[in-house]
Backbone as numpy.savetxt, mean C-alpha at the origin, in Angstrom:
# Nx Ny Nz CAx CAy CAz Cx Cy Cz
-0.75 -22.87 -17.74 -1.29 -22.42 -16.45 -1.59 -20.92 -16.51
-2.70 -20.30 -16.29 -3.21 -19.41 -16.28 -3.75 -18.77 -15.04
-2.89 -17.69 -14.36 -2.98 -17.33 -12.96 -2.96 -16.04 -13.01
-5.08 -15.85 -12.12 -5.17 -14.53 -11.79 -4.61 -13.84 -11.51
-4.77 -12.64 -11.32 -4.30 -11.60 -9.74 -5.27 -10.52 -9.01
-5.13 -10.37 -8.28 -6.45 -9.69 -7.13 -5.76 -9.33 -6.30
-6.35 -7.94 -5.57 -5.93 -7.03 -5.05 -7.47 -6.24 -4.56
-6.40 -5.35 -3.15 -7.85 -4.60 -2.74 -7.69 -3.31 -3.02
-8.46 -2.00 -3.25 -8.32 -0.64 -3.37 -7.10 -0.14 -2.12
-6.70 -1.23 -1.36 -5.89 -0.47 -0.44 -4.24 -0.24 -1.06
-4.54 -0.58 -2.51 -3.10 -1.00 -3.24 -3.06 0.11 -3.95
-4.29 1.53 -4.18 -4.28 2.46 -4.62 -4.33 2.40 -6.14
-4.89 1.60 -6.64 -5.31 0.31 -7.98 -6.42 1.37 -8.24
-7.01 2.40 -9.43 -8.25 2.35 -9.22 -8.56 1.34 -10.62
-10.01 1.11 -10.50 -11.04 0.28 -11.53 -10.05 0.23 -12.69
-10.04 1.62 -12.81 -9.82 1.97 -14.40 -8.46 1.65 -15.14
-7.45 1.64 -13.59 -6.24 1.32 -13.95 -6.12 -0.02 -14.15
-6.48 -0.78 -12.72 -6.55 -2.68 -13.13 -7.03 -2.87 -14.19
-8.24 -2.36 -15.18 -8.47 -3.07 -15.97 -7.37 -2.46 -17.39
-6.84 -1.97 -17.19 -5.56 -1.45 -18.12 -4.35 -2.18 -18.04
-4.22 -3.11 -16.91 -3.14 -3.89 -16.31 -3.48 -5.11 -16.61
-4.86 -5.59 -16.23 -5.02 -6.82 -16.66 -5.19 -7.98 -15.01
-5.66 -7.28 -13.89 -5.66 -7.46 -12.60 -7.04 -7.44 -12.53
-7.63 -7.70 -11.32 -8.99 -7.21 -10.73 -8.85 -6.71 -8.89
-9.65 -5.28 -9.20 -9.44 -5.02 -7.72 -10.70 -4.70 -7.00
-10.66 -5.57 -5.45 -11.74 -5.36 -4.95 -12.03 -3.68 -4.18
-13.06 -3.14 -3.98 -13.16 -1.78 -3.45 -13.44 -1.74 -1.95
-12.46 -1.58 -1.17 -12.75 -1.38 0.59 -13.76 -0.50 0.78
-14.71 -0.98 1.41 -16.02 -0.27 1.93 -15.30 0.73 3.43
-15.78 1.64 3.70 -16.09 2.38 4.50 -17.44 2.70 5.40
-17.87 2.86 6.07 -18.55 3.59 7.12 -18.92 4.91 7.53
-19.50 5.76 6.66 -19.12 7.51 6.47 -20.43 7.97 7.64
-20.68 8.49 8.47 -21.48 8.72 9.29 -22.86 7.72 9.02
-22.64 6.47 9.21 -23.66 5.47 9.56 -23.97 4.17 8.01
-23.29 5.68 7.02 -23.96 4.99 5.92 -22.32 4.23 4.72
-23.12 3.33 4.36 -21.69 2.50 3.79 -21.46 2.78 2.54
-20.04 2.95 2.11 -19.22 3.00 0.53 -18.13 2.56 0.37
-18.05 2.53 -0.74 -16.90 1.86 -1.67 -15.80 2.79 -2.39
-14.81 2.66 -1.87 -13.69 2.97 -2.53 -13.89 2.85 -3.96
-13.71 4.18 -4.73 -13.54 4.04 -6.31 -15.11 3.65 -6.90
-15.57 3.88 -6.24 -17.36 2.72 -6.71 -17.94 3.84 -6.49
-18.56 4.23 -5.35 -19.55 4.88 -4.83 -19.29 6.03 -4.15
-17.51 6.27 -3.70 -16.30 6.98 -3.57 -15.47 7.61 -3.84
-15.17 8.93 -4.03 -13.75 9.46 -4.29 -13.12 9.75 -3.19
-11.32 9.83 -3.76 -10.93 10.61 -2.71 -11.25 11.64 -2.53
-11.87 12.86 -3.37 -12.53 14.51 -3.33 -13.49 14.14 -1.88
-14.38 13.05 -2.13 -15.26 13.07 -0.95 -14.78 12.69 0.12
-14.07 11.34 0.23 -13.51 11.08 1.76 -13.20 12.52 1.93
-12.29 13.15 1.54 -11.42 13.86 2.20 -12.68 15.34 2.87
-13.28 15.37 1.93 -14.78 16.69 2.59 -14.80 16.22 3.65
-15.63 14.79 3.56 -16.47 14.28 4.61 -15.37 14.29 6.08
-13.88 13.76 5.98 -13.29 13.99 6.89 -12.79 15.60 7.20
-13.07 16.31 6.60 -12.41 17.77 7.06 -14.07 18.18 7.91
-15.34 17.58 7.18 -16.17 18.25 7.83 -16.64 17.31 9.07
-15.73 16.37 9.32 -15.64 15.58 10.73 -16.50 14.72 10.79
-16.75 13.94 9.93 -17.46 12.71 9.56 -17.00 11.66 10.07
-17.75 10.71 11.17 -17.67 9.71 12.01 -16.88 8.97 10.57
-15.97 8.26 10.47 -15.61 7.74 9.67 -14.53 5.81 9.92
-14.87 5.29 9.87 -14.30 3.83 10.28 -14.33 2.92 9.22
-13.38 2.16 9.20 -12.98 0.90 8.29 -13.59 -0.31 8.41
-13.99 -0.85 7.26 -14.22 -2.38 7.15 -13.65 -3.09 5.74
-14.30 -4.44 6.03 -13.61 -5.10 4.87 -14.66 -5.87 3.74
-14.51 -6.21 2.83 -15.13 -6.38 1.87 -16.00 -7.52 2.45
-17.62 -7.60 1.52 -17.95 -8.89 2.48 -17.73 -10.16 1.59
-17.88 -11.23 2.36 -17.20 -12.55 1.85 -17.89 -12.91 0.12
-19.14 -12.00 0.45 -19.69 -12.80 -0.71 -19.03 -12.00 -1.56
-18.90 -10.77 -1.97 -18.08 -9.96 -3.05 -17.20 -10.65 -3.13
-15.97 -11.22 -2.27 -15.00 -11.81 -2.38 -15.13 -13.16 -3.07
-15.76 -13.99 -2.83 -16.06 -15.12 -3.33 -16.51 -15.48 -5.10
-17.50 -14.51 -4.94 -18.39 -14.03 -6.42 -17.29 -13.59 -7.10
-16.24 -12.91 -6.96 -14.81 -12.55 -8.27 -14.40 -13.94 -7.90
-13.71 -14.29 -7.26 -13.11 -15.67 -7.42 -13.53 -16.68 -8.53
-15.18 -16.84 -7.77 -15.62 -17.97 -8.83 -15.59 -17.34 -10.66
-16.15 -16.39 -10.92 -16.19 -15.83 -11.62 -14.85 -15.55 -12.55
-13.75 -15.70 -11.93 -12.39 -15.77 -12.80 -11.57 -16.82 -12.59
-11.95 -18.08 -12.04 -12.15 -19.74 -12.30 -12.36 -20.20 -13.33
-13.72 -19.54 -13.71 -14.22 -19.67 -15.25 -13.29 -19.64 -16.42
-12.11 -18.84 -16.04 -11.23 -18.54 -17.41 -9.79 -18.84 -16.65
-9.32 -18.46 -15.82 -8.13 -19.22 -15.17 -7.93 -20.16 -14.21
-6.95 -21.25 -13.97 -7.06 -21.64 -13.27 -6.45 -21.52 -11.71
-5.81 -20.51 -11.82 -5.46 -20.38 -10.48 -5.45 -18.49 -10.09
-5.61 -18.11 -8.72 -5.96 -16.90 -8.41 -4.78 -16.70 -7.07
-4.20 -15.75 -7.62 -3.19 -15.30 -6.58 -4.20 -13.30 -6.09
-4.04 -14.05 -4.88 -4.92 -12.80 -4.18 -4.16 -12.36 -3.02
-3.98 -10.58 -3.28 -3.09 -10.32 -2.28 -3.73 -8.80 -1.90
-4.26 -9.02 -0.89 -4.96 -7.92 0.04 -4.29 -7.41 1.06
-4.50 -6.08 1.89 -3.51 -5.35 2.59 -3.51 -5.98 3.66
-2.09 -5.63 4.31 -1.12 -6.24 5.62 -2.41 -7.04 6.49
-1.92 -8.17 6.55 -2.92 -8.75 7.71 -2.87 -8.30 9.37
-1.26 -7.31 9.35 -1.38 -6.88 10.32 -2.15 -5.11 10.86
-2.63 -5.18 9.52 -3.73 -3.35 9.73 -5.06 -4.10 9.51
-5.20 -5.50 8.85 -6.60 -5.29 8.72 -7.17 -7.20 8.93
-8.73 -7.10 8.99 -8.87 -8.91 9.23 -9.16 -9.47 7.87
-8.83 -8.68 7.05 -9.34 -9.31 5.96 -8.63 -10.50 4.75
-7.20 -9.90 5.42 -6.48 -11.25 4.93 -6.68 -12.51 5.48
-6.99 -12.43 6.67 -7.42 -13.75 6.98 -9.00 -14.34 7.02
-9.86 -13.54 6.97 -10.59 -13.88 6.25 -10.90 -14.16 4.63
-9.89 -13.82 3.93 -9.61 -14.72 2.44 -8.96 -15.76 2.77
-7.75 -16.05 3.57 -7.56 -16.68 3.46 -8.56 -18.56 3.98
-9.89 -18.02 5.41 -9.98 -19.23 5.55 -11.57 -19.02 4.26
-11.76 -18.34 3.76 -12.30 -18.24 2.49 -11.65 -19.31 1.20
-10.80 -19.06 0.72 -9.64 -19.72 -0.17 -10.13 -21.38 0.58
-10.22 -21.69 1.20 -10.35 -23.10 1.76 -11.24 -23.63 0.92
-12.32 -23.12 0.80 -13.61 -23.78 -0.13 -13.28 -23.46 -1.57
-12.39 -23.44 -2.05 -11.63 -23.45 -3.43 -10.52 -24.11 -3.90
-10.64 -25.23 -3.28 -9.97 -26.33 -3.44 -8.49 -26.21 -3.74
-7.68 -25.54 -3.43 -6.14 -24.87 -3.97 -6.03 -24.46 -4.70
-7.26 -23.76 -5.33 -6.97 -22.94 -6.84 -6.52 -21.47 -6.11
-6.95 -21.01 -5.27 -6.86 -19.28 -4.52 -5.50 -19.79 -3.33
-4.63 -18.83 -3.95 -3.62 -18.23 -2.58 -3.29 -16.96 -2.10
-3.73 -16.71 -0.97 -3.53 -15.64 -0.37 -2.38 -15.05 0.23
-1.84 -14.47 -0.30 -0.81 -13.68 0.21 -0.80 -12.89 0.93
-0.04 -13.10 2.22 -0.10 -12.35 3.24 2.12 -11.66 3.43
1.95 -10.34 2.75 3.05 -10.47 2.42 3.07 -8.60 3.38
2.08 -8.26 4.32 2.52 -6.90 4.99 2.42 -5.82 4.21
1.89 -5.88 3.29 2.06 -4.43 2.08 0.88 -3.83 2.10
0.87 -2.51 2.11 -0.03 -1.91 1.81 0.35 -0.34 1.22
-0.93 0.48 0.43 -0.74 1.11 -0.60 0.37 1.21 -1.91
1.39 1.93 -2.13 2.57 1.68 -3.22 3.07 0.89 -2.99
3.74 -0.05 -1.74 4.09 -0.97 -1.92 3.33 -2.69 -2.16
1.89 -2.54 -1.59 1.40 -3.64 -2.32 0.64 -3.49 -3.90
0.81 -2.18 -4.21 0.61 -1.88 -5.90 1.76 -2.91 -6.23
2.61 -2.60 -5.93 4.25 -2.97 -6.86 3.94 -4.59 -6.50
3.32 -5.12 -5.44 3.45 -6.68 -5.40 2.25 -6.86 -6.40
1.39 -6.25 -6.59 0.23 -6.72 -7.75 1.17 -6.86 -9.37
1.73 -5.58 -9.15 3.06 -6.01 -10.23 3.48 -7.02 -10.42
4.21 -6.79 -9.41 5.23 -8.13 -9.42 4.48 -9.59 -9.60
3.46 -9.45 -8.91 2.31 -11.02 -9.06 2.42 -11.52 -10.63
1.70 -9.98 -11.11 1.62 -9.99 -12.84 2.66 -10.74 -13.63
4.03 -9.78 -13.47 5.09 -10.19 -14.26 5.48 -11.89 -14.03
4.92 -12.35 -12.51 5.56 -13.61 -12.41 5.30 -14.89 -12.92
3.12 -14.09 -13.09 1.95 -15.04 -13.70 2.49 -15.26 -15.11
2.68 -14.22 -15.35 3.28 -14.24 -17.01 4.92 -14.27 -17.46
5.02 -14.98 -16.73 6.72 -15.53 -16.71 6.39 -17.60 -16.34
5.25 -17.66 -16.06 5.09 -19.10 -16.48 4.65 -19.41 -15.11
5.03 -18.91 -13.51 4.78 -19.57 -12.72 3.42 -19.62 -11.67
3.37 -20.45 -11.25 2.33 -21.09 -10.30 1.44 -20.22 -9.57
0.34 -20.09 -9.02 0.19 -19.67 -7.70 1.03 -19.33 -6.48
0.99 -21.02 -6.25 1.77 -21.05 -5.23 3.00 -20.84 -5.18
3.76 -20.67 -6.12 5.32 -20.45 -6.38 5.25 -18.41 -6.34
4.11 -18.30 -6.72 3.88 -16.81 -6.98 3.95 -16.24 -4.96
3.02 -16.81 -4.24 2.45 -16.98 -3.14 4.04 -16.99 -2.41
5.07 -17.80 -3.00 6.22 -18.41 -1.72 7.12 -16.88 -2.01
7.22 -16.51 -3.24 8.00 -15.42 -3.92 7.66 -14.16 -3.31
6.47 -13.95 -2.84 5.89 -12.63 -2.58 6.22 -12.42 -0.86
6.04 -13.93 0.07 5.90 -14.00 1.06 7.39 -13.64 1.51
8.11 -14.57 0.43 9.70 -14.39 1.28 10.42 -12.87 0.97
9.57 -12.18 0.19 10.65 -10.71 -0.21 9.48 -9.79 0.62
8.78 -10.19 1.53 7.81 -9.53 2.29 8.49 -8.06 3.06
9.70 -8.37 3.56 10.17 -7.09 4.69 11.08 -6.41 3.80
11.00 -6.84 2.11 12.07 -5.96 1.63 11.27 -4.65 1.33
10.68 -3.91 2.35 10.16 -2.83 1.74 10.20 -2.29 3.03
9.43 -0.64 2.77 9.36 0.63 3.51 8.46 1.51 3.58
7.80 2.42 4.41 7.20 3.14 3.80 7.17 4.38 5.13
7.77 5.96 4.71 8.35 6.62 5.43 7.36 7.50 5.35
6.24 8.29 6.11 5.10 9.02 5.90 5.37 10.46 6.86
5.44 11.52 6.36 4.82 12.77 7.35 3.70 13.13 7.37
3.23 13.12 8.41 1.76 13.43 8.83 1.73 15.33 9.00
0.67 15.57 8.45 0.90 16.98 8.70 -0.40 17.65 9.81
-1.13 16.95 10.09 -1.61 17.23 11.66 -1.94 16.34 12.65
-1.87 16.31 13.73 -2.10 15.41 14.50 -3.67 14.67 15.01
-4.28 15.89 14.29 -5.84 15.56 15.14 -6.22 14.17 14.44
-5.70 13.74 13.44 -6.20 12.22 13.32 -6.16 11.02 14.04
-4.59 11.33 14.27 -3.83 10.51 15.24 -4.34 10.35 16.34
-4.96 11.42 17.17 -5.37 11.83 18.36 -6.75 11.39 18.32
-7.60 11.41 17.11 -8.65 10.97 17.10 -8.90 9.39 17.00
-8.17 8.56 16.31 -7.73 7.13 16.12 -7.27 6.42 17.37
-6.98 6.95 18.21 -6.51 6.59 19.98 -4.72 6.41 19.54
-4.00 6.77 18.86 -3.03 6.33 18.56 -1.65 7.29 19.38
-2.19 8.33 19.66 -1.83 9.61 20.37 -2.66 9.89 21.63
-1.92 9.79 22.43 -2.85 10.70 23.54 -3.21 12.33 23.46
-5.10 12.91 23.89 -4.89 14.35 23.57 -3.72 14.96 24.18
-3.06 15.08 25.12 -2.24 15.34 25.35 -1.06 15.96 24.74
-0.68 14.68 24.44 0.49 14.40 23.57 0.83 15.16 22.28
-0.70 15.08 21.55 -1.41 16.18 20.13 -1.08 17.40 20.58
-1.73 17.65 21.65 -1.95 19.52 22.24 -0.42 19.73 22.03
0.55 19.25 22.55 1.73 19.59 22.95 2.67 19.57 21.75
2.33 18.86 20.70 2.61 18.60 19.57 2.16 19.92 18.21
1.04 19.88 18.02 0.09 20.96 17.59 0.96 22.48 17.88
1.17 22.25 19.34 1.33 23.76 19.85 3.24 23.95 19.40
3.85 22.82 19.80 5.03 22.85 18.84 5.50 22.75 17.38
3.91 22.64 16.59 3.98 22.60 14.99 5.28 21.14 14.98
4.92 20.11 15.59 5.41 18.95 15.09 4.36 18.22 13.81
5.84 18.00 12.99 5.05 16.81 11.79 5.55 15.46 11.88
4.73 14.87 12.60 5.60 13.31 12.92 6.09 12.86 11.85
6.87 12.00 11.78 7.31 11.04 10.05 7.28 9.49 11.00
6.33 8.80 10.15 5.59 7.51 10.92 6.74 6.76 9.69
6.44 5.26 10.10 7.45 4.39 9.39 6.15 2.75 9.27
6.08 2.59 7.91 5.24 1.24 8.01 6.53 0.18 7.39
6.17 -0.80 8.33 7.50 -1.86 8.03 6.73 -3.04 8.75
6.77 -4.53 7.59 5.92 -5.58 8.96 4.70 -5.43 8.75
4.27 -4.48 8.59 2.40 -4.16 8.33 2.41 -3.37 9.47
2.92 -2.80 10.15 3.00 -2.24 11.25 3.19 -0.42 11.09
2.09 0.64 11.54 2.19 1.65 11.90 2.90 2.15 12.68
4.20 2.50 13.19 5.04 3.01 14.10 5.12 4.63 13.86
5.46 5.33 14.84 6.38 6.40 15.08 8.17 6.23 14.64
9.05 6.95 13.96 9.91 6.63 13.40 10.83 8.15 14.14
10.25 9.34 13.88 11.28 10.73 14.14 10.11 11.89 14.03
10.78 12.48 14.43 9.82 14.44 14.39 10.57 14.70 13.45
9.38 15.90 12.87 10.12 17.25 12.37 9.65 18.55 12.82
10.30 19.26 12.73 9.00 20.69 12.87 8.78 21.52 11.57
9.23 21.03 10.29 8.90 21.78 8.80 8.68 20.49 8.02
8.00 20.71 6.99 7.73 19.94 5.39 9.12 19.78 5.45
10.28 20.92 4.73 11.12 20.53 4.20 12.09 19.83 5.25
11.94 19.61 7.01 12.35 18.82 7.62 12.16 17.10 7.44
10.86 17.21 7.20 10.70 16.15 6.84 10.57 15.08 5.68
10.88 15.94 4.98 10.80 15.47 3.64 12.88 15.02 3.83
13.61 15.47 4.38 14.76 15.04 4.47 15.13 14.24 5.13
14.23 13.79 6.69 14.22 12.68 7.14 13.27 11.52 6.25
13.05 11.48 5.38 12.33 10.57 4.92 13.02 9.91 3.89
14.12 10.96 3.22 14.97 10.67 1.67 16.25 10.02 2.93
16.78 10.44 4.12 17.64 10.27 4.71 17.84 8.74 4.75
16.18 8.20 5.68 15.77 7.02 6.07 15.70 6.14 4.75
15.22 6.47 3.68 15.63 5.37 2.03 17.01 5.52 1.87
17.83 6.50 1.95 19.25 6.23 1.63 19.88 5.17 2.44
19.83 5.56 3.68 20.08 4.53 4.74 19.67 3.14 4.63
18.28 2.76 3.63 17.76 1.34 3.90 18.35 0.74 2.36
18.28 1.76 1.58 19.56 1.61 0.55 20.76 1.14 0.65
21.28 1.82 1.08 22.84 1.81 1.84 22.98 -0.04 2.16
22.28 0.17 3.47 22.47 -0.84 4.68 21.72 -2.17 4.29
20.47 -2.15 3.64 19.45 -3.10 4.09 19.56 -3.85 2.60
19.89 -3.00 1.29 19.89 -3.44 -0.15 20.76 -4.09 -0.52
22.00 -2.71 0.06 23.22 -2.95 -0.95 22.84 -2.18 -2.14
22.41 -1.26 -2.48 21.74 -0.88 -3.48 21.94 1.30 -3.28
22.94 1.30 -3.36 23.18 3.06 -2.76 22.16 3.74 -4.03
22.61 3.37 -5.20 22.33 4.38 -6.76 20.37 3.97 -7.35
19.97 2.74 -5.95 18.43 2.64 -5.93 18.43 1.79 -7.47
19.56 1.20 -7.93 19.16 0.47 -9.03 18.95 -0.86 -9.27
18.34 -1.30 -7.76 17.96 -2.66 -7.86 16.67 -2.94 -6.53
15.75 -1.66 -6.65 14.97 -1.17 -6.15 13.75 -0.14 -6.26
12.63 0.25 -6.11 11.34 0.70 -6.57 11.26 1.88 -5.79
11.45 3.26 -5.80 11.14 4.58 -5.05 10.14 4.70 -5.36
8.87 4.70 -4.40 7.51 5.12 -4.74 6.94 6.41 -3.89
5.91 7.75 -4.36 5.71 8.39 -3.44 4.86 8.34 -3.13
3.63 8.78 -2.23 2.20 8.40 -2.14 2.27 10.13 -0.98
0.38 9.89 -1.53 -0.09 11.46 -0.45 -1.23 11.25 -0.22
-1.53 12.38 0.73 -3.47 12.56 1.08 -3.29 14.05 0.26
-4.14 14.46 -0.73 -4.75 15.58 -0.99 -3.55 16.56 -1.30
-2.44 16.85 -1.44 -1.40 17.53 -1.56 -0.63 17.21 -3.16
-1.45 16.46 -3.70 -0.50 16.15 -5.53 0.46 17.18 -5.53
0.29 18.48 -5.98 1.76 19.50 -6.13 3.12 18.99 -5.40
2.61 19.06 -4.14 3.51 18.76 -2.75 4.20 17.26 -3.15
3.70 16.50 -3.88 4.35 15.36 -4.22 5.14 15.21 -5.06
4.47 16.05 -6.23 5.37 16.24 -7.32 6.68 16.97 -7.23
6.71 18.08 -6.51 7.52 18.67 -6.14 8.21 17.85 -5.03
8.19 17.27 -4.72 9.29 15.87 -3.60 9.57 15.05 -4.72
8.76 14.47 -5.36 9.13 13.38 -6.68 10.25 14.25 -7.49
10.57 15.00 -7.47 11.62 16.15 -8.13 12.68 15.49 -7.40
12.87 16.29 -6.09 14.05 16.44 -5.09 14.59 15.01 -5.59
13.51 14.14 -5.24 14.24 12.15 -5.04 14.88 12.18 -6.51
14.49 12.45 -7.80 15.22 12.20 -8.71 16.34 13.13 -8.72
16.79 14.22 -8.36 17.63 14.93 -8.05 19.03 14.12 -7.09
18.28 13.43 -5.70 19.10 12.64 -4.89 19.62 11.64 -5.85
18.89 10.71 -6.56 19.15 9.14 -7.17 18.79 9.56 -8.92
19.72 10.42 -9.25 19.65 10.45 -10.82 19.42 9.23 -11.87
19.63 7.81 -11.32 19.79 6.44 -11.74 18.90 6.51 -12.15
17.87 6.88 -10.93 16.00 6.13 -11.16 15.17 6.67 -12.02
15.22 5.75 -13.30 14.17 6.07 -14.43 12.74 6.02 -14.17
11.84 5.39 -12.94 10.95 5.91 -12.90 10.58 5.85 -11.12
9.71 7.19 -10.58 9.73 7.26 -9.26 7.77 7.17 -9.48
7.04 5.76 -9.44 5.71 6.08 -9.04 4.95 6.35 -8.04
4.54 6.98 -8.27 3.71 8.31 -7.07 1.37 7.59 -7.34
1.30 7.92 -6.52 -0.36 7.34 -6.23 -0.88 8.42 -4.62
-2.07 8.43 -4.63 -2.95 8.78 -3.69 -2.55 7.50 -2.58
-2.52 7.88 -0.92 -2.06 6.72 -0.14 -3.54 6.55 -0.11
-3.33 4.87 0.39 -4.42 4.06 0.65 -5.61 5.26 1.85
-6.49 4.99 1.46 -7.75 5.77 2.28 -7.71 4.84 3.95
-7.37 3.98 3.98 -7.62 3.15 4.97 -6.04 3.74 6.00
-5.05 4.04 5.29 -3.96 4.41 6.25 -4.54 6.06 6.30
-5.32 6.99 5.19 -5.47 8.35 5.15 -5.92 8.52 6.44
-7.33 7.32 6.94 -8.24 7.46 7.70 -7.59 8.17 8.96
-6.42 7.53 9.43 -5.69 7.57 10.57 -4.91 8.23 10.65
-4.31 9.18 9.01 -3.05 10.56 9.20 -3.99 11.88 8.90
-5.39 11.77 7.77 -5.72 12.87 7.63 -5.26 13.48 6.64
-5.36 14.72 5.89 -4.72 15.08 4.92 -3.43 15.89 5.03
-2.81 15.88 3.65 -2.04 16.68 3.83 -0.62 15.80 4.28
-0.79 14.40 4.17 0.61 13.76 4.78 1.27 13.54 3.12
2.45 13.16 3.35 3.47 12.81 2.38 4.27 11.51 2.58
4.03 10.76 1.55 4.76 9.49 2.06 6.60 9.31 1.40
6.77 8.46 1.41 8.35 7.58 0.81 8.49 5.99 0.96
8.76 5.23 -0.40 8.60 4.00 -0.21 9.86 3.63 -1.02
10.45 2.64 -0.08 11.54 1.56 -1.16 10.85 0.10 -1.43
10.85 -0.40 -2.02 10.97 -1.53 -2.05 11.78 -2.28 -2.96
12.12 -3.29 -2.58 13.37 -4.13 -3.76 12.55 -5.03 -4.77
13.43 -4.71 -5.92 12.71 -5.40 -6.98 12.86 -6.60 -7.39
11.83 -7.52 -7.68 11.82 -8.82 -7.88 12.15 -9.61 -9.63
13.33 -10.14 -9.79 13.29 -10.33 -11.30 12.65 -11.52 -11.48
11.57 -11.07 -12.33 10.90 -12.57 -12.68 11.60 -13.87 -13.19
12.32 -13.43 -14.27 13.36 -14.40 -15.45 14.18 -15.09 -14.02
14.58 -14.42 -13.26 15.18 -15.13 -12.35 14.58 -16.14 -11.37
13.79 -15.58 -11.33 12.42 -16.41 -10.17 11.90 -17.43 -11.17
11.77 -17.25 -12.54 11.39 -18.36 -13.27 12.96 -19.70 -13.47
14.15 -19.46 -13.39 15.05 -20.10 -13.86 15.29 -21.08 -12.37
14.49 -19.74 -11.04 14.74 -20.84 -10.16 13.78 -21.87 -9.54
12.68 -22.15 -10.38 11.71 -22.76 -10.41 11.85 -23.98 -11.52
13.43 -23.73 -12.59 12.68 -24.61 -13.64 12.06 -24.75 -14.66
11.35 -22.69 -14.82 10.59 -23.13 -15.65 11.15 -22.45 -16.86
């Protein structure tokens, strides 16, 4: 049995890397003042990020069916089954449009709708990988991904508000008053869900509510204090130094963790923080050998 894997640019996948992995990833189109592009294609982050500093009408969409369809059939040809896992169905419609897509593919395509997006649905394209090549199914791939769905996190400081405020997600109000108090919100994605989580009023405030909030989901939610049965990932808009230099501190906190991967956050969550944010991600790690022994195979 021979089982794809697919993924969208919102997994922070570029071209160059999937095809180094052995994945295929589709590129989320955008909307840049009227005219349409592609993530990684026709796209950098250098440009989103111009085009949004120089206030470029800017809005999200999703891949169209036929791109979607055309890779499918196209890697049919050589495998027989396609595990496809695109970002949170609860930020975007496009999981469910694969999924009633997948219908006219007779049970070869399963869509995973497992809430992840950027570093943490990288690590499920992972994990897809290691499981395809540990012997199992689609659909066994599909039940594995779905049920370890809320074992993850993702702890973000935003470092201005005018995105927020521009996205309707903030009232102006709320921004002005914010702005004028040099607040850096620290948002929390959990569920597929964008929330508000805590303030700070400094970087290095928030960068401690963010290591605070993984110790704690460590602690409490793992069982896992020393992070060694778990994935620290960092993600940013436009700030690399600023990351690296946090990717420091965390190995400093959790000396255990032999590796902390760091990526550009998804453009589709950037759209809505703007630059300059800093993320934090746990997620728990999935052992394949185990997931294969409890399958049987």
């Amino acid at each position: 049995m021979k089982v794809a894997v697919v993924t969208d640019s919102n997994s922070g996948i570029t071209q160059s890397k999937a095809k180094e992995i052995g994945i295929s990833v589709i590129p989320m189109p955008f909307m840049i003042n009227g005219e349409t592009f592609e993530e990684d294609i026709n796209l950098t982050q250098e440009q989103f990020y111009e085009k949004m500093v120089e206030g470029a009408e800017i809005s999200t969409s999703q891949p169209s069916p036929e791109i979607v369809m055309n890779l499918w059939s196209e890697l049919l040809q050589s495998y027989d089954e396609i595990v496809h896992i695109p970002m949170s169905s609860a930020l975007s419609s496009s999981c469910q449009t694969a999924m009633m897509l997948a219908e006219d593919f007779e049970g070869r395509v399963f869509v995973v709708d497992n809430q992840r997006i950027s570093v943490t649905q990288y690590q499920s394209a992972l994990d897809a990988l290691k499981l395809a090549q540990a012997g199992l199914t689609g659909a066994q791939i599909k039940e594995i991904l779905e049920r370890e769905a809320r074992e993850s996190s993702i702890y973000i400081m935003v470092d201005t508000l005018k995105y927020l405020k521009k996205g309707g997600r903030i009232t102006p109000a709320a921004a002005a008053l914010g702005t004028l108090l040099r607040i850096k919100p620290v948002l929390q994605i959990q569920g597929g869900k964008l929330d508000s989580f805590s303030k700070a009023r400094t970087v290095k405030q928030a960068k401690t509510t963010m290591l605070s909030a993984v110790a704690k989901d460590l602690e409490e939610r793992f069982d896992d204090p020393k992070a060694e049965k778990c994935w620290l990932e960092v993600a940013y808009t436009c700030e690399k130094e600023m990351a690296e230099e946090f990717q420091q501190e965390i190995r400093q906190q959790f000396p255990q963790v032999q590796e902390i991967h760091m990526d550009p956050l998804s453009l589709s969550v950037a759209c809505h923080i703007g630059p300059g944010a800093l993320a934090l991600a746990v997620t728990k790690k999935i052992d394949a050998e185990a997931e294969r022994s409890h399958y049987g195979k």
